[in-house]
PQR file of N, CA, C, O and H, with PARSE charges and radii, in Angstrom:
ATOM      1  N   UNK A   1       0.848  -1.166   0.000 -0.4000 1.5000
ATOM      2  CA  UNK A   1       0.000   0.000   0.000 -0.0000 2.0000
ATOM      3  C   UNK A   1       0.899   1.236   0.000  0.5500 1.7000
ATOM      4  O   UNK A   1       1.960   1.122   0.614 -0.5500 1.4000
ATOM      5  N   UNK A   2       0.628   2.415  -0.606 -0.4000 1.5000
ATOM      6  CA  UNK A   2       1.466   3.027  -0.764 -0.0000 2.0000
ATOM      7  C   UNK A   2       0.869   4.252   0.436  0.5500 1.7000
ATOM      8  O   UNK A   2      -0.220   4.264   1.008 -0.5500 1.4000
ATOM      9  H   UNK A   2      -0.234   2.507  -1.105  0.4000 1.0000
ATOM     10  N   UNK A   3       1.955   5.174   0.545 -0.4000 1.5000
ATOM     11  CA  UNK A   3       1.215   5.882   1.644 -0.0000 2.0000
ATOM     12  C   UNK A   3       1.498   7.370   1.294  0.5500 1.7000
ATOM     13  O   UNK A   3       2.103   7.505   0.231 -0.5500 1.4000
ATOM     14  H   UNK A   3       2.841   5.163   0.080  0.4000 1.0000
ATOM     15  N   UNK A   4       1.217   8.427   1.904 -0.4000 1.5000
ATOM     16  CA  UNK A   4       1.209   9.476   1.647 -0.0000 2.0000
ATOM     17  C   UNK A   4       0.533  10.571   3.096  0.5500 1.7000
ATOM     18  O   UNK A   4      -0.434  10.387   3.835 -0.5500 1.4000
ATOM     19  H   UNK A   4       0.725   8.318   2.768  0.4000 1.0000
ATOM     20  N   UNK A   5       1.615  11.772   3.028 -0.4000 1.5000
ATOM     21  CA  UNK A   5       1.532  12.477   4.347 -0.0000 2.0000
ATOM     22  C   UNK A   5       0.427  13.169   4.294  0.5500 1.7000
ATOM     23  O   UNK A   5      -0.087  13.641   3.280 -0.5500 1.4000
ATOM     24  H   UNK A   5       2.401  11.921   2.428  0.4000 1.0000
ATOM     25  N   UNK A   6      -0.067  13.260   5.711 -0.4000 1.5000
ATOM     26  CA  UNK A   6      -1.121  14.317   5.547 -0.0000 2.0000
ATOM     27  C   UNK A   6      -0.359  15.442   6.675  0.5500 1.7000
ATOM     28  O   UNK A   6       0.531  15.297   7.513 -0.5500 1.4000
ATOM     29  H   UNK A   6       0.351  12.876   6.535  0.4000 1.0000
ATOM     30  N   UNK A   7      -1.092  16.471   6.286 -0.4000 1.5000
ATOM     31  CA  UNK A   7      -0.422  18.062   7.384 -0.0000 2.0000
ATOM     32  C   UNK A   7       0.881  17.453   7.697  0.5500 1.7000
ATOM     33  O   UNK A   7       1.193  16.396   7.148 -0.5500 1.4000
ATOM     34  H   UNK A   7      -1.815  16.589   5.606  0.4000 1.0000
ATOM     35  N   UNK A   8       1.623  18.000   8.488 -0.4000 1.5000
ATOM     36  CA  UNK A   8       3.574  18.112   8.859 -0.0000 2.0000
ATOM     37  C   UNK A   8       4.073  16.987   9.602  0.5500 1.7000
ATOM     38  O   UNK A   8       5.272  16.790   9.802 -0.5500 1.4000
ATOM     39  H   UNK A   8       1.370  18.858   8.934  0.4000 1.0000
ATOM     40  N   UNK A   9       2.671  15.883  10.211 -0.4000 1.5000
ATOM     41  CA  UNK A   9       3.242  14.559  10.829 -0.0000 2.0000
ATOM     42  C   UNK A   9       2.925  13.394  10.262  0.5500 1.7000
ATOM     43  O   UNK A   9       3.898  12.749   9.873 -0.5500 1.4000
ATOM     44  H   UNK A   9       1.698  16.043  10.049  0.4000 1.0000
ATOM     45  N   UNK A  10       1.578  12.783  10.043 -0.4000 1.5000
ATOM     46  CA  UNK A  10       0.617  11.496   9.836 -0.0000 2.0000
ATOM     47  C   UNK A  10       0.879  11.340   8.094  0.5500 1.7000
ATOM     48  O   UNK A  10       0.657  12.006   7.082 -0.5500 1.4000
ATOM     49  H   UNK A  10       0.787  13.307  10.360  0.4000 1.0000
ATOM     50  N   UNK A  11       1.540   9.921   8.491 -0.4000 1.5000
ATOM     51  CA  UNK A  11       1.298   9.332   7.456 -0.0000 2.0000
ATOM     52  C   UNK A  11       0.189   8.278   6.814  0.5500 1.7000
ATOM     53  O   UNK A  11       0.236   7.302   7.563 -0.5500 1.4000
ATOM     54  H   UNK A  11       1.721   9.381   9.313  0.4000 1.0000
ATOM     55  N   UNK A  12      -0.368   8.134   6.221 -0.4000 1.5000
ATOM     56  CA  UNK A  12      -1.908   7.273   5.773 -0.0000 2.0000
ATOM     57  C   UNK A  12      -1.351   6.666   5.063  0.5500 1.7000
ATOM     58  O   UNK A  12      -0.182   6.816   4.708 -0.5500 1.4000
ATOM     59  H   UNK A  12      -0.406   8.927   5.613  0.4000 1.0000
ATOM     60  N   UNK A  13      -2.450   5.518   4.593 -0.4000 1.5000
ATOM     61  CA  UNK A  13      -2.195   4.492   3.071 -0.0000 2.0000
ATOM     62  C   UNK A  13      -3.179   6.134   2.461  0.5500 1.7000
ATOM     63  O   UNK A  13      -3.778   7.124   2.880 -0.5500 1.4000
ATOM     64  H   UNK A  13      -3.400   5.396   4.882  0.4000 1.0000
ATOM     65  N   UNK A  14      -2.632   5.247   0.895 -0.4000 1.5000
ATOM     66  CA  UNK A  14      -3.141   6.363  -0.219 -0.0000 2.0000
ATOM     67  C   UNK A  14      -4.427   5.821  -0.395  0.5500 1.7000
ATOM     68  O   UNK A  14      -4.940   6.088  -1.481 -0.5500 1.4000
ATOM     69  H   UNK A  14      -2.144   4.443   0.555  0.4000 1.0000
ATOM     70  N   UNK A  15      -5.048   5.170   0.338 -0.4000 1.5000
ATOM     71  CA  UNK A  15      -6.072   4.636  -0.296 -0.0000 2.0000
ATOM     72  C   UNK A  15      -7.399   4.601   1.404  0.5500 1.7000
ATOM     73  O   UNK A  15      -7.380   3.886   2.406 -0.5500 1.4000
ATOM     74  H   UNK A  15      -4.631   4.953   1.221  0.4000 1.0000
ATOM     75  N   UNK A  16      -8.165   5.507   1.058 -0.4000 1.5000
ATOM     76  CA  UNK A  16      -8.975   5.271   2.131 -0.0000 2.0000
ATOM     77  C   UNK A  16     -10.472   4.519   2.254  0.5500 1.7000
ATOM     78  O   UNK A  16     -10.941   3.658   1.509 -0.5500 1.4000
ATOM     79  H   UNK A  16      -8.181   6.088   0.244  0.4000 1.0000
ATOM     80  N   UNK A  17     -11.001   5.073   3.329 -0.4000 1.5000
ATOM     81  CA  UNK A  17     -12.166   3.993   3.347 -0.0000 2.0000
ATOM     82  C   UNK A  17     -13.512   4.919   3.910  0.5500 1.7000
ATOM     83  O   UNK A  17     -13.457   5.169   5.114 -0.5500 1.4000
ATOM     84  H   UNK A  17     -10.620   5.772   3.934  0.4000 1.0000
ATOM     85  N   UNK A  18     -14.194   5.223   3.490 -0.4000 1.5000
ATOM     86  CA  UNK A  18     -15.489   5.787   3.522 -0.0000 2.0000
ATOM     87  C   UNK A  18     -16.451   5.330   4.450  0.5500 1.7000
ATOM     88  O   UNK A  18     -16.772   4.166   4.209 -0.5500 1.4000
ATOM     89  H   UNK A  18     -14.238   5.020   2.512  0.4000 1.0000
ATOM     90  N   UNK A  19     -17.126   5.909   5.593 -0.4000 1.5000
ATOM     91  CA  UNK A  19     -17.909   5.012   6.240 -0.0000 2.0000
ATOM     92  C   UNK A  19     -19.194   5.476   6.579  0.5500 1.7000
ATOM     93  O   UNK A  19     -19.881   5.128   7.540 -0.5500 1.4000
ATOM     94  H   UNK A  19     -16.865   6.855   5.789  0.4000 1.0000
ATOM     95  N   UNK A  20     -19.456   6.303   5.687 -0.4000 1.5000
ATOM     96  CA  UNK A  20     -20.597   6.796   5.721 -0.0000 2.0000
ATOM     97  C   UNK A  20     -21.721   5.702   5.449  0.5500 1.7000
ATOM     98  O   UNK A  20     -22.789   5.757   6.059 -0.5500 1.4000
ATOM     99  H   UNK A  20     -18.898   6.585   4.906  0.4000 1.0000
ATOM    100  N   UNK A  21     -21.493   4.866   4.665 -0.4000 1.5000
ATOM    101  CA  UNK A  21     -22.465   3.478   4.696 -0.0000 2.0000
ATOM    102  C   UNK A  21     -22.681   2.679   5.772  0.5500 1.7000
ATOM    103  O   UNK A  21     -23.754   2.089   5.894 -0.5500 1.4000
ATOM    104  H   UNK A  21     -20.626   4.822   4.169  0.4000 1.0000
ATOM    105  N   UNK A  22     -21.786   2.577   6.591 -0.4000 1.5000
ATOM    106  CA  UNK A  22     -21.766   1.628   8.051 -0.0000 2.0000
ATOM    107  C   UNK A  22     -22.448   2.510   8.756  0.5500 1.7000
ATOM    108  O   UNK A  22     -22.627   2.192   9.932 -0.5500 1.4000
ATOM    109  H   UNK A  22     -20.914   3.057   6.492  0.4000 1.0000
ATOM    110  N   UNK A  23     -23.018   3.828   8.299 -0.4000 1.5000
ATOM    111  CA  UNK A  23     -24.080   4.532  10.054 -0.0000 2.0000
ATOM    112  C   UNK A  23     -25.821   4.601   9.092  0.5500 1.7000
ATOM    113  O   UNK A  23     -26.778   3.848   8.910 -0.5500 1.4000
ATOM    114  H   UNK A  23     -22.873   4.086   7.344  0.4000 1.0000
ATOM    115  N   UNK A  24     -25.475   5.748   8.775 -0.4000 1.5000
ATOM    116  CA  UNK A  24     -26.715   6.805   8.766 -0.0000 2.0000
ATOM    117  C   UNK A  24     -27.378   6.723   7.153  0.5500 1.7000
ATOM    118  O   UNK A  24     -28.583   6.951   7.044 -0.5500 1.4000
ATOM    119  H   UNK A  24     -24.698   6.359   8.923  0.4000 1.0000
ATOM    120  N   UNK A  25     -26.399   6.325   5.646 -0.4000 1.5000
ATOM    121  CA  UNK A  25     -27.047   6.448   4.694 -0.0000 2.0000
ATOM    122  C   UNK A  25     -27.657   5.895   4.012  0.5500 1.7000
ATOM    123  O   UNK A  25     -28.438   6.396   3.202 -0.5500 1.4000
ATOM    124  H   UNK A  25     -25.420   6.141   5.735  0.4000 1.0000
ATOM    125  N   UNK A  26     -27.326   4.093   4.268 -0.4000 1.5000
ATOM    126  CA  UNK A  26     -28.170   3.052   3.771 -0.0000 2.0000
ATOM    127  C   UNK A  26     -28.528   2.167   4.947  0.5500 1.7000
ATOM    128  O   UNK A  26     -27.889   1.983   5.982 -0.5500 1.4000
ATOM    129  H   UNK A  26     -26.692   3.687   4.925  0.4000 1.0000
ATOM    130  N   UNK A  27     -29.875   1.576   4.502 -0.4000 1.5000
ATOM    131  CA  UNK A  27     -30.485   0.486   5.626 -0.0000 2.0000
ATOM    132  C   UNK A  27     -30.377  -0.570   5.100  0.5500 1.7000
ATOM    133  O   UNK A  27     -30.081  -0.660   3.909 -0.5500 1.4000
ATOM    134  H   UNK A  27     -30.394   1.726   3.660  0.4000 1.0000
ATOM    135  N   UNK A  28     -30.530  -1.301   5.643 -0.4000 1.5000
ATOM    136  CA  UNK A  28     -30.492  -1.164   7.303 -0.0000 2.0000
ATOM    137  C   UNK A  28     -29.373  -1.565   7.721  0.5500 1.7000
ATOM    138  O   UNK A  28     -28.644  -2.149   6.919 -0.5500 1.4000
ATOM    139  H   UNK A  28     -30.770  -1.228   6.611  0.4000 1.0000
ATOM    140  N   UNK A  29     -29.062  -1.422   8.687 -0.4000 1.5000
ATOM    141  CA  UNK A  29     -27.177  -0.968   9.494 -0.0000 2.0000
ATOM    142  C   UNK A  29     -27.593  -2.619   9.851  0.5500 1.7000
ATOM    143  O   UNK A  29     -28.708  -3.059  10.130 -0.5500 1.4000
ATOM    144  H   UNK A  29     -29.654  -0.947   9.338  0.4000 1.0000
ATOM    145  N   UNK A  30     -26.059  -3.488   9.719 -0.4000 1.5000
ATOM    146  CA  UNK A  30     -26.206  -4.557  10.292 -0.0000 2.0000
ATOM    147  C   UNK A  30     -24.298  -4.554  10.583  0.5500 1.7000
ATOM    148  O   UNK A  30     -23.286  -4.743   9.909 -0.5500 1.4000
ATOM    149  H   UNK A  30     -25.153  -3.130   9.492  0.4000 1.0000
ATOM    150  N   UNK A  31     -24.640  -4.223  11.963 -0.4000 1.5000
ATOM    151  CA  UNK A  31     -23.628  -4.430  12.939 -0.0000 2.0000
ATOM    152  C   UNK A  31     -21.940  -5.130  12.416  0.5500 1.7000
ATOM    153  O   UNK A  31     -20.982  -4.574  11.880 -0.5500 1.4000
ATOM    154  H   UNK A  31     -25.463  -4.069  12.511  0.4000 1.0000
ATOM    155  N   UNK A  32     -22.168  -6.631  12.886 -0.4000 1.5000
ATOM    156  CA  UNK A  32     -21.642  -7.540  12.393 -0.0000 2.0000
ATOM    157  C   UNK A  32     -21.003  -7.442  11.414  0.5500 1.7000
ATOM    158  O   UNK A  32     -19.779  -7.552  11.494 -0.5500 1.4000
ATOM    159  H   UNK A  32     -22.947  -7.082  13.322  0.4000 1.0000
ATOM    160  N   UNK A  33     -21.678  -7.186  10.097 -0.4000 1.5000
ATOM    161  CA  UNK A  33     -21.362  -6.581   8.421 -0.0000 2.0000
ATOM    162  C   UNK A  33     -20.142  -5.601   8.766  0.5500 1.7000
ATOM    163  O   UNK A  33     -18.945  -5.882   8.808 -0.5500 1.4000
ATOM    164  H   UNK A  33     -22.671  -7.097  10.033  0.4000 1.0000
ATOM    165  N   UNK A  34     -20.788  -4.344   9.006 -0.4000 1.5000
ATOM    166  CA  UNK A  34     -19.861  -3.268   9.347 -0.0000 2.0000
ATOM    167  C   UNK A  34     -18.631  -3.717   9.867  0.5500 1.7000
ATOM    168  O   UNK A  34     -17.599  -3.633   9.201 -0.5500 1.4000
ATOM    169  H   UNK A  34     -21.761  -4.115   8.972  0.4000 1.0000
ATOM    170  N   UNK A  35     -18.655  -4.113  10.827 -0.4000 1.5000
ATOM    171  CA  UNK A  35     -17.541  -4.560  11.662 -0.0000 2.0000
ATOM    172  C   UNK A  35     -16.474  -5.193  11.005  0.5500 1.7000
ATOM    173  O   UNK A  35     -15.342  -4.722  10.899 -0.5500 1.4000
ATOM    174  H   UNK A  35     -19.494  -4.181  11.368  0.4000 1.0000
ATOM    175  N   UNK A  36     -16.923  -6.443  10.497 -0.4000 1.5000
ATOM    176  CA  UNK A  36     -16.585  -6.928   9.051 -0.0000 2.0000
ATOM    177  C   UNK A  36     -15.549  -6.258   7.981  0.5500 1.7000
ATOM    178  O   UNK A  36     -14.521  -6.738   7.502 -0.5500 1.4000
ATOM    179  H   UNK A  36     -17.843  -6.825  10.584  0.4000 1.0000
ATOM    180  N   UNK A  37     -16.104  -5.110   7.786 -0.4000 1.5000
ATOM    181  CA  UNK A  37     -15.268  -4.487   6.750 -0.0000 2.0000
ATOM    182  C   UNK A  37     -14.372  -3.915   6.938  0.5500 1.7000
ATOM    183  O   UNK A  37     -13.385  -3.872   6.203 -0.5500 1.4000
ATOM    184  H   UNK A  37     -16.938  -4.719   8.175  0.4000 1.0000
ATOM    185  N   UNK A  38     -14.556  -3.236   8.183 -0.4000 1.5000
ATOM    186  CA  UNK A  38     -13.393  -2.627   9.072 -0.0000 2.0000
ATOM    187  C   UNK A  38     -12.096  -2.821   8.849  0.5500 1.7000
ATOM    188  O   UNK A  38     -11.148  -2.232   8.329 -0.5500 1.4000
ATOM    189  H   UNK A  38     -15.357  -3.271   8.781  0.4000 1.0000
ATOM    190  N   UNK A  39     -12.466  -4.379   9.701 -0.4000 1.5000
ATOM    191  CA  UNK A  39     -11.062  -5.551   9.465 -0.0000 2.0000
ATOM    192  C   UNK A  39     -10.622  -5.736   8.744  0.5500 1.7000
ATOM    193  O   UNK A  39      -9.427  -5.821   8.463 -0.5500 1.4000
ATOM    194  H   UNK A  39     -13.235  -4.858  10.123  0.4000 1.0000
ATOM    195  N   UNK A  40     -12.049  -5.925   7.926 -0.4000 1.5000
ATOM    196  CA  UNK A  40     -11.330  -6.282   6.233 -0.0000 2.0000
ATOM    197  C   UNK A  40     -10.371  -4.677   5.569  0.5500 1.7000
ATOM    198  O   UNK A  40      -9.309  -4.897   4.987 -0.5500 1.4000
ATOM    199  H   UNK A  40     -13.020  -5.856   8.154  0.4000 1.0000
ATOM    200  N   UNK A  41     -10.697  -3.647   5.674 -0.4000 1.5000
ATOM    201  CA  UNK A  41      -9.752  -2.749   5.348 -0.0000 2.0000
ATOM    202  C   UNK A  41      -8.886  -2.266   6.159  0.5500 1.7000
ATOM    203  O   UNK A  41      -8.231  -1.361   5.643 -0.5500 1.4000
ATOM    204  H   UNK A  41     -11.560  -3.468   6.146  0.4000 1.0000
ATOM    205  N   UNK A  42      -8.558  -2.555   7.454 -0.4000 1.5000
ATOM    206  CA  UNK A  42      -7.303  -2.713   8.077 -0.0000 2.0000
ATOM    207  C   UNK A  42      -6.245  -3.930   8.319  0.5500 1.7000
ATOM    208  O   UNK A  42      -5.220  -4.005   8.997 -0.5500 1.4000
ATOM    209  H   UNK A  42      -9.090  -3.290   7.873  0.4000 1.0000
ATOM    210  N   UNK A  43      -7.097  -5.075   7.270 -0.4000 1.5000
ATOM    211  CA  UNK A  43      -6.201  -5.924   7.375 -0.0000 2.0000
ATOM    212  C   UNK A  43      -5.422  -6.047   5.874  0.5500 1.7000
ATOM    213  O   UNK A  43      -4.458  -6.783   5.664 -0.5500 1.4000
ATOM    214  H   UNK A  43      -7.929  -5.015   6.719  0.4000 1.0000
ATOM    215  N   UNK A  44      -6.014  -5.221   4.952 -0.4000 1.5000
ATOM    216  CA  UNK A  44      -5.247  -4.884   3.296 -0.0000 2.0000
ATOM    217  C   UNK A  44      -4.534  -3.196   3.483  0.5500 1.7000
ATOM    218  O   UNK A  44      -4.202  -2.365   2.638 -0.5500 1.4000
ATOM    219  H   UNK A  44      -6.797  -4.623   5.123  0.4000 1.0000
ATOM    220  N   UNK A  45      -4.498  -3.184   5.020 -0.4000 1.5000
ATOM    221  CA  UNK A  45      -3.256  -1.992   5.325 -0.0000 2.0000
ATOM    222  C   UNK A  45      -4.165  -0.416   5.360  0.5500 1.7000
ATOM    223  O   UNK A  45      -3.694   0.634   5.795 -0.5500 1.4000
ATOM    224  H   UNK A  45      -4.767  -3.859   5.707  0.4000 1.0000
ATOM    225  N   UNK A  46      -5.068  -0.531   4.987 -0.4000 1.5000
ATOM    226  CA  UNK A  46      -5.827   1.004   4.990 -0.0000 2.0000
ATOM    227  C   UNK A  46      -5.680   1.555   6.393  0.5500 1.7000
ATOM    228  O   UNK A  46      -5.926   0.806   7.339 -0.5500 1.4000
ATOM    229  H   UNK A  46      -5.450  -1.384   4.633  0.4000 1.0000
ATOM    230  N   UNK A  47      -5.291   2.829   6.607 -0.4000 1.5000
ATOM    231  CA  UNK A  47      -5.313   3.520   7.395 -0.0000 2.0000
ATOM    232  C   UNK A  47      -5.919   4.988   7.804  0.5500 1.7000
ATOM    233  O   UNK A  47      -5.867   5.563   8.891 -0.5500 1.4000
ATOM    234  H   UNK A  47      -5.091   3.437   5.838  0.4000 1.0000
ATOM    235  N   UNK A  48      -6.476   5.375   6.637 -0.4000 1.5000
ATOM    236  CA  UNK A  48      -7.383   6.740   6.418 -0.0000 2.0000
ATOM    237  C   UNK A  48      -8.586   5.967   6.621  0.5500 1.7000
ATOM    238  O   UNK A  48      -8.774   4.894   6.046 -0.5500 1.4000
ATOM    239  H   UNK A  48      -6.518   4.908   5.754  0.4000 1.0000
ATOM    240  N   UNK A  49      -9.818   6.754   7.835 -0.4000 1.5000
ATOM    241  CA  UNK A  49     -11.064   6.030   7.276 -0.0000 2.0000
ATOM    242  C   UNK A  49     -11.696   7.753   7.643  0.5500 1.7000
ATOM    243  O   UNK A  49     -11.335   8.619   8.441 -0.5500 1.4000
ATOM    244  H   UNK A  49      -9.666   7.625   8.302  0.4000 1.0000
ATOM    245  N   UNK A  50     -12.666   7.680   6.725 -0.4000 1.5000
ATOM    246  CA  UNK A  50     -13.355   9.302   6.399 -0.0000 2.0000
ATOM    247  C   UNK A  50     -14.870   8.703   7.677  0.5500 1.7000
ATOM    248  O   UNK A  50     -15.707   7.805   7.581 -0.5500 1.4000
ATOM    249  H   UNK A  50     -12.959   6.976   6.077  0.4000 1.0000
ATOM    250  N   UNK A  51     -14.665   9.450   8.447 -0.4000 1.5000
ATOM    251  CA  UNK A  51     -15.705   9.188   9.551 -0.0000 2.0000
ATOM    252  C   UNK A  51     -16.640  10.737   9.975  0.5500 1.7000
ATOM    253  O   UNK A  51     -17.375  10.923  10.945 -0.5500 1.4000
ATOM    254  H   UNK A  51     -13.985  10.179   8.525  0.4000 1.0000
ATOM    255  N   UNK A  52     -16.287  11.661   8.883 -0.4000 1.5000
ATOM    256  CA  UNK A  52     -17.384  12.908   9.453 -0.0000 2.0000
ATOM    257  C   UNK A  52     -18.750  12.617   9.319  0.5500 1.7000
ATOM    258  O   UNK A  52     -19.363  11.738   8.714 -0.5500 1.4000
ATOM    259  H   UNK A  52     -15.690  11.510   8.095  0.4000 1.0000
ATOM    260  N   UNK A  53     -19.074  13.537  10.007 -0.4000 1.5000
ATOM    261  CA  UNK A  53     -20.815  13.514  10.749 -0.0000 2.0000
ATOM    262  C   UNK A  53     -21.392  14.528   9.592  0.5500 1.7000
ATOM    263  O   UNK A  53     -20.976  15.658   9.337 -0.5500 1.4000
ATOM    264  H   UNK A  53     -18.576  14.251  10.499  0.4000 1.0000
ATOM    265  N   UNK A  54     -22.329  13.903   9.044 -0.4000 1.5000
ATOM    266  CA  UNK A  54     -23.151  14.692   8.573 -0.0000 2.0000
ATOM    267  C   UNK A  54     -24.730  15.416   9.309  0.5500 1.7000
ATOM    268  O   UNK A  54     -25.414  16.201   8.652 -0.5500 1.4000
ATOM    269  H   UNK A  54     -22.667  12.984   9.252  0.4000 1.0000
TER
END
């Protein structure tokens, strides 16, 4: 995974992960699932996950 700095310290993978689907924008939220993917994109190295509140 390749990575890339953000602001003057943190380094990320270049590749992030969106999680606006695991809360509030599609139904129905199933726990488990979510959780699921998590792993699954911290275990192929992702380290950016976009978690703002809408």
């Amino acid at each position: 995974m390749r990575h890339r700095t953000l602001g003057a310290r943190a380094e990320v993978a270049a590749i992030g992960h969106g999680t606006m689907g695991l809360t509030m924008a599609y139904e129905p939220i199933e726990a488990e699932a979510d959780i699921a993917a998590l792993r699954c994109t911290h275990d192929l190295g992702v380290t950016l996950s976009d978690i703002a509140e809408m």
